[in-house]
N, C-alpha and C positions, 0 to 999 in steps of 0.2 A: 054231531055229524062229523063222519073225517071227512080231513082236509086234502082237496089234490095235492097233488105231486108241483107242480105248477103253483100253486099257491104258497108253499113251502119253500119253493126256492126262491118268490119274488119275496116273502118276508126277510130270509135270511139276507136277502141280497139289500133291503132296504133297513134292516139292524147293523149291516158294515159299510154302510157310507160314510158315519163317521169314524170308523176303524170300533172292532169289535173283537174280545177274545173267545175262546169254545166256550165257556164257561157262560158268557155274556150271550151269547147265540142259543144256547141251551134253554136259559130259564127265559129271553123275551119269545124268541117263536116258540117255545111249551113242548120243548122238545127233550129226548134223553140223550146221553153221551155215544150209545148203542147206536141209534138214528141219526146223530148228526153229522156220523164222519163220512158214510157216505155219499151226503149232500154235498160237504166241503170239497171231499177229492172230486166233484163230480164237477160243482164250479172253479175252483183252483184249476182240473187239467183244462175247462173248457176259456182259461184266462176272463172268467165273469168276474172273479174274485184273486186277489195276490197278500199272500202274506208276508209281514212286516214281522222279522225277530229282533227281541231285544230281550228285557225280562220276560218275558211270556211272547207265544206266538200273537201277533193281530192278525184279523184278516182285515181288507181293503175292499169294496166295490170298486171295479177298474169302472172305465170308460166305457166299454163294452157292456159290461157288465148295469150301467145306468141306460143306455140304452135299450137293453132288454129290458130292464124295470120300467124306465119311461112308456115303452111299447105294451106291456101286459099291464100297467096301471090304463094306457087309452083305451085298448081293448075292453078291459071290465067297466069302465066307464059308458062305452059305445052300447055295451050289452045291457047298462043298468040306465041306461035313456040318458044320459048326466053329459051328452054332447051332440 
């Protein structure tokens, strides 16, 4: 089954909470390099996610950006009877 659009970006968003690189984003959401960057530019412009340079790029979940996770984790909860 594919996966929304929506669903895709609460994954990503919950693999860089603890700081996460493209590489590491790629293989846990099951995703390719081709599909992932326009997730990234998509939370990075919306400040969901902030990247961290050093040896390689990180990305970060902001504030925001758990927010909206916190919010579509309750919603799919709300919908799967689980509150």
């Amino acid at each position: 089954m594919k996966r929304s659009r929506d669903k895709i970006i609460s994954e990503i968003l919950n693999i860089c909470t603890e700081g996460a690189n493209k590489t590491q984003i790629v293989y846990k959401a099951n995703l390719n390099f081709k599909t992932v960057n326009p997730y990234i530019d998509l939370l990075v412009k919306n400040n969901l996610i902030t990247t961290k340079n050093g040896k390689y790029i990180r990305y970060e979940t902001t504030e925001r950006g758990m927010n909206l996770l916190h919010n579509f984790n309750y919603i799919l909860d709300s919908l799967n009877g689980q509150r």
